[in-house]
Residue, then its C-alpha position, 0 to 999 in steps of 0.5 A: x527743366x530749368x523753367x520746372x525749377x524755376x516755376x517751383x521755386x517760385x510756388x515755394x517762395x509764393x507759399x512761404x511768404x503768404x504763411x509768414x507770422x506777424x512779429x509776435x509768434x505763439x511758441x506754443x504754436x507751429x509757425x504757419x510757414x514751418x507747415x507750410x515748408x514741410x508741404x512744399x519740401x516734403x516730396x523733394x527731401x526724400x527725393x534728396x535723401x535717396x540719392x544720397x543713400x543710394x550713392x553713399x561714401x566713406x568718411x573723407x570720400x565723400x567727394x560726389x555727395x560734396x559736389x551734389x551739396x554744392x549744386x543745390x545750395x548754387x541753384x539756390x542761388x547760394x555761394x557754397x564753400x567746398x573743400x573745407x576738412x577734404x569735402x565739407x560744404x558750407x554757405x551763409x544765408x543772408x537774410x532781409x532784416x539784421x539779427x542773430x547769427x546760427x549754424x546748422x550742422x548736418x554731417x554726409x559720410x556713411x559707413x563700412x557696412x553691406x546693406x541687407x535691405x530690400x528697396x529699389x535705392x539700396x546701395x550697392x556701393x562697395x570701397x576699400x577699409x582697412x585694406x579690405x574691400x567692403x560694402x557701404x551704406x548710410x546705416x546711421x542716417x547721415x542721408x537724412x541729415x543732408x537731405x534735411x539740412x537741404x530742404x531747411x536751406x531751400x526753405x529758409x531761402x524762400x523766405x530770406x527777405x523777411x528772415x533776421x539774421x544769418x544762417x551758417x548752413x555746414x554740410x560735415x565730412x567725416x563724423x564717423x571718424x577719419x580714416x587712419x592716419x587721417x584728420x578730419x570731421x568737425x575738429x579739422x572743420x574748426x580748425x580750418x576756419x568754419x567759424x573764423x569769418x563766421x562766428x555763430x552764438x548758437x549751433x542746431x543739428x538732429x540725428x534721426x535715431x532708431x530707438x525712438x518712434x517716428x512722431x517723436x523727437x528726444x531731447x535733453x540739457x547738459x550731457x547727452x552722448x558720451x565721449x569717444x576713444x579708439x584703441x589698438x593692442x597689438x600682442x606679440x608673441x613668436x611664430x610656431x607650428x599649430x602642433x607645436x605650441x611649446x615651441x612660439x609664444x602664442x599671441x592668440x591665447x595671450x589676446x584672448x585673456x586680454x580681452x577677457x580680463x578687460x571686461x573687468x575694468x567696467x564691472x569691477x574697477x569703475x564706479x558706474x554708480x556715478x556715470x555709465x562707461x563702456x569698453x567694447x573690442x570691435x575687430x580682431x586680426x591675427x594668423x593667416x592658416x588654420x595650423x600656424x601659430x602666428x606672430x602677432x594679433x591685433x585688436x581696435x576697440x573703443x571706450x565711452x565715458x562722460x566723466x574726465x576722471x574715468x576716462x582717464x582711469x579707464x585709458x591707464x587700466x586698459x594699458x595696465x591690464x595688457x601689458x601684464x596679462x601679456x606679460x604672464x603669456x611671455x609675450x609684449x603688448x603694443x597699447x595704442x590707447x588712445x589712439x587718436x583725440x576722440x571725440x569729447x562729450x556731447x554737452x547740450x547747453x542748458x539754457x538754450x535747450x531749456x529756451x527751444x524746448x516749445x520749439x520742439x514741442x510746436x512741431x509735433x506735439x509736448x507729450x511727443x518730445x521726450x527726454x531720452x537716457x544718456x546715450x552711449x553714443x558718439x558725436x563730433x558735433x561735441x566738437x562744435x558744442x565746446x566752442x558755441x552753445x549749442x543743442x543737439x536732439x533726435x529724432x525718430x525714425x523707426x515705423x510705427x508698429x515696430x517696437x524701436x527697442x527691437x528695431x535694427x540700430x543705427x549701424x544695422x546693416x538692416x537700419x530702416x528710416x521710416x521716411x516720415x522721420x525727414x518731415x519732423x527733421x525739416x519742420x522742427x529744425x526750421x521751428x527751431x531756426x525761426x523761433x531763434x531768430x525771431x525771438x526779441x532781442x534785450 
């Protein structure tokens, strides 16, 4: 097995050193090695990709699919760093020649959720989430990122000794948000040092994204998606028997109404003429018996927004709306809001975007890279935006025939990646990587 890998590793090193450019690169063009990588790596990024689908892991759980990083960045004869924010993985690629420094940034959690779809490496993993136990499943793709950022690094390995620069490879725990009264993700990455020995002047990282077709990659300057607080309301009322309403105080119908009237924040009280914004409840727990009125209902949801003023609007009228409307119900509220820091917008720095957009466009086509609508999603790779300029695009994953605005979302316990998605990952992060590094210097 070992001299397998090692006769392949050679082939790839073979084929990506006699690919390599002159100096001057059209960047209207796909580099010759970038082509050259998608070929070599394909078969193995899918290989990569299933594994970790098939084995998923919880936000700061992730401690297998931190160990499996870290074997194959050791095989590439890197020298990984573990156990940064819980499991982060990262390692820095040295190459021949001096020039700039980059980070690229795929994240390795996967989701509270019980796939419904029928392949032979589906996960059957189960895990405990808020006291229950629940189904997991990389259901927003982050299989894709590792498996990509993978092949990217094994690549770019092959051909270090012609590469200028460094590349900082960062392999995320947690993007989907650490569990309660846990850190973690990007902010904890930062805060533990990512960037402190090196300090990168431009961070990449893709998201593959349902809504877009395989064959395409979205992209756009400035904001992109927006920033991300939790919630929690907790009503409390009195306990009483389900025939004698009269006799408690019921938090159930007191929740109801809040939720109810929280509706109007964003159609009646935000100027969504300026920016979108969005409040969503996403579970509620209250009672235990078909016929007890019960003590106290709890609810956690979500606001996004991309504009600072609103969403602190939004934060003051969410607390303002509960707090009266259980008032009006005799019963208290207990308004969590936010709950934690959120995530903040995820901004894409304008001129570096401006200056990779051909890099994109190189890959699969300019008529293929789109310019897609602010997206109401989150990101903590805002996170690393705010320190360093940065881009962050998407790119399709939804098979051709079906139309992606039918397609099961990222989250969908139904999310299906057309695996052609990983190809375009590979090639137009590597596009982008090269293009960055090789640009002349002023």
């Amino acid at each position: 097995m070992r001299h397998a890998r090692l006769f392949a590793a050679s082939l790839l090193t073979t084929a990506l050193a006699a690919a390599l450019p002159a100096i001057a690169q059209d960047a209207t063009a796909q580099r010759p090695e970038v082509a050259a990588a998608g070929k070599a790596m394909q078969q193995q990024v899918i290989d990569w990709r299933r594994h970790f689908h098939q084995y998923p892991e919880l936000s700061n759980r992730e401690a297998e699919t931190s160990k499996r990083v870290a074997e194959e960045l050791r095989k590439l004869g890197l020298q990984p760093r573990t156990g940064i924010a819980h499991h982060g993985v990262t390692a820095v690629i040295k190459g021949g020649k001096p020039g700039p420094r980059i980070a690229l940034r795929a994240d390795m959690d996967a989701l509270p959720v019980t796939e419904r779809n029928n392949l032979p490496f589906a996960s059957k993993a189960t895990a405990t989430y808020r006291g229950e136990t629940v189904g997991v499943m990389h259901a927003c793709g982050h299989d894709a990122h590792t498996g990509i950022l993978l092949g990217v690094a094994k690549s770019l390995v092959a051909m270090k000794d012609q590469l200028p620069g460094e590349v900082l490879l960062v392999f995320q725990p947690a993007e989907e948000g650490a569990p309660a009264g846990e850190e973690g993700g990007a902010s904890l990455m930062l805060a533990e040092g990512v960037f402190k020995d090196f300090k990168p002047e431009a961070v990449f990282g893709l998201h593959v994204f349902s809504s877009i077709p395989v064959g395409q990659i979205g992209v756009r300057q400035g904001p992109l998606m927006a920033a991300s607080d939790a919630f929690t309301l907790k009503v409390i009322g009195r306990q009483t028997h389900g025939s004698r309403p009269w006799g408690g105080i019921d938090p159930i119908v007191a929740m109801a109404d809040i939720i109810g009237t929280t509706q109007t924040i964003v159609s009646r009280r935000t100027d969504i003429s300026k920016l979108p914004a969005v409040v969503s409840f996403g579970a509620i727990k209250g009672g235990i018996r078909y016929n007890i009125i019960p003590d106290d209902v709890e609810v956690v949801g979500t606001i996004r927004t991309f504009d600072e003023g609103m969403r602190q609007k939004i934060f003051a009228d969410l607390k303002n709306v509960a707090t009266h409307v259980a008032a009006a119900h005799g019963a208290k509220v207990e308004a969590s809001v936010p709950d934690n820091d959120g995530n903040p917008v995820t901004v894409n720095n304008p001129e570096l975007t401006a200056r990779m957009l051909p890099s994109l466009q190189a890959v699969v086509g300019a008529d293929n890279v789109i310019t897609p609508s602010l997206q109401m999603g989150a990101e903590d790779f805002s996170f690393y935006a705010r320190e360093v300029p940065s881009m962050f695009f998407f790119v399709g994953s939804t098979a051709k025939g079906i139309d992606p605005v039918a397609a099961p979302s990222n989250h969908s316990p139904e999310f299906m990646l057309d695996e052609g998605s990983l190809d375009v990952g590979l090639r137009a992060l590597l596009q982008v990587t090269l293009d960055y590094l090789h640009a002349p210097r002023g």
